[in-house]
N, C-alpha and C positions, 0 to 999 in steps of 0.2 A: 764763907767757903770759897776756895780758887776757884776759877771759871776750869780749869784744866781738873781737877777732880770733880767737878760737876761734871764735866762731860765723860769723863774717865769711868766714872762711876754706871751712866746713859749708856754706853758700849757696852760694858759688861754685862749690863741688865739684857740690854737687844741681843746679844750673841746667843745669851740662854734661852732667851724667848725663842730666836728664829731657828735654833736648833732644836727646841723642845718641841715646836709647831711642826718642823720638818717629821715629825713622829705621827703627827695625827692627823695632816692635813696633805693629800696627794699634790707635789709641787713640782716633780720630778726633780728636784734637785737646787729651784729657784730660791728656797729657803733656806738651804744648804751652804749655797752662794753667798745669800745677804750674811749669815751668819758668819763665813770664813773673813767679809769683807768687813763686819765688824767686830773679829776678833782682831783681825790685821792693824783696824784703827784704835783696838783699845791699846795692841802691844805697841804702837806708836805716840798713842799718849803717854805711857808710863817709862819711855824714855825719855820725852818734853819734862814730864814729870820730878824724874829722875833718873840716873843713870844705872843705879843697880837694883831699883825698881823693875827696869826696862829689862834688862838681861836677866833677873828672876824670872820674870813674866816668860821670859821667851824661851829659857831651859825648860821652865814648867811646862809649855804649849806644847816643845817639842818631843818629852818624857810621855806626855800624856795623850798626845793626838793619835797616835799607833792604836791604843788601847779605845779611844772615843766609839769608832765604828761596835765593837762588839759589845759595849757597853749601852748603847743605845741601842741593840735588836735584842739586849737580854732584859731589861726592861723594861723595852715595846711590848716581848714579847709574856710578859708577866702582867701588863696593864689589864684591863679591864675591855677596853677595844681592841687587844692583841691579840684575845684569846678569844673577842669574839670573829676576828678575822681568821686567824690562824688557824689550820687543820693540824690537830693535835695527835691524833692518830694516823697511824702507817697502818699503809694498805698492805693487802699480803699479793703476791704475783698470782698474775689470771691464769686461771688453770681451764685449761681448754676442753678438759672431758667432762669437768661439772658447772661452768660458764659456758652457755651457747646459743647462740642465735635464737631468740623465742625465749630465752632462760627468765624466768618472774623473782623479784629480789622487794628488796624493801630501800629506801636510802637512809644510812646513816647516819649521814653528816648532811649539810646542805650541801647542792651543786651549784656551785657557784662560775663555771661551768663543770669544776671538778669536782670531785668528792667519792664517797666511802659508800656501796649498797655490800648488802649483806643478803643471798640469795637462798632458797630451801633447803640447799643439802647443807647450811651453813658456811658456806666462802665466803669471805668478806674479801671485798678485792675495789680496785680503784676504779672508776667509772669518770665518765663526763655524759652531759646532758646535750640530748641533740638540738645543735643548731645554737648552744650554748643560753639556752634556755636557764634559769634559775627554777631548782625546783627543791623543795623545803624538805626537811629531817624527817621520815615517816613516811613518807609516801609511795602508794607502789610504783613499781616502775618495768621494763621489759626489754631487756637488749634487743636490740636490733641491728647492732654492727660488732665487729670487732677492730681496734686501731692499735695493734701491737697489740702491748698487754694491758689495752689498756678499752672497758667494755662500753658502748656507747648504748646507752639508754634512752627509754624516751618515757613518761610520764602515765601510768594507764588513767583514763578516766570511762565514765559511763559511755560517750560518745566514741572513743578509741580503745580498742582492743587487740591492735597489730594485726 
């Protein structure tokens, strides 16, 4: 095999890798990089390559890169670690006569700092955890602020009762 389809071939592979990693590995964007720089190097071999190799590859890149971005948050968001990150339910707006300072709820969802508590009159509304705390799906919890519409809780346990 030519050393130029060997390598040709090495680019391709890395482009997918470093994009498919940018999905499940927090990089800000450094994977993101290596990928663009090695799709740059493979559309560069495949005009070494070839000439109408090279101008395929690079129509194709150019039809298809517009579409890449939501293509890869719609299948993030279908994975298996997308769904466990992702908050899949919408909060309803904080309603201020039945969410109130001292109000006891239960959580949802996890806080991660954010998240879903569901309170006794039944309102389910979006919350965050004080001090951005993590606190698990199930557990009770107790406003103690309000930040917009949005109810700041804190964790009840044996020891704290607000």
């Amino acid at each position: 095999m030519e050393p130029l389809l060997i390598w040709f071939t090495i680019c391709i592979a890395l482009t997918g890798l470093f994009f498919l990693a940018e999905m499940f590995i927090p990089s800000m964007g450094l994977l993101s990089l290596a990928g663009g720089a090695s799709l740059l190097a493979t559309i560069v071999l495949a005009f070494f390559i070839n000439t109408w190799l090279g101008v395929a590859l690079l129509v194709i890149m150019c039809v298809a890169l517009p579409f890449l971005p939501d293509f890869i948050s719609r299948t993030y968001a279908n994975s298996r670690i997308g769904r466990s990150v992702i908050l899949t339910t919408t909060a309803g707006e904080l309603d201020r006569v039945t969410v109130l300072i001292g109000s006891a709820g239960v959580t949802m969802t996890e806080l991660r700092p954010m998240g879903e508590c569901e309170f006794a009159t039944g309102v389910s509304v979006e919350c965050k955890s004080e001090m951005g705390r993590v606190i698990p799906a199930g557990r009770n919890v107790k406003v103690i602020a309000l930040d917009g519409t949005v109810a700041v809780v804190r964790e009840m346990t044996a020891g704290n009762s607000i």
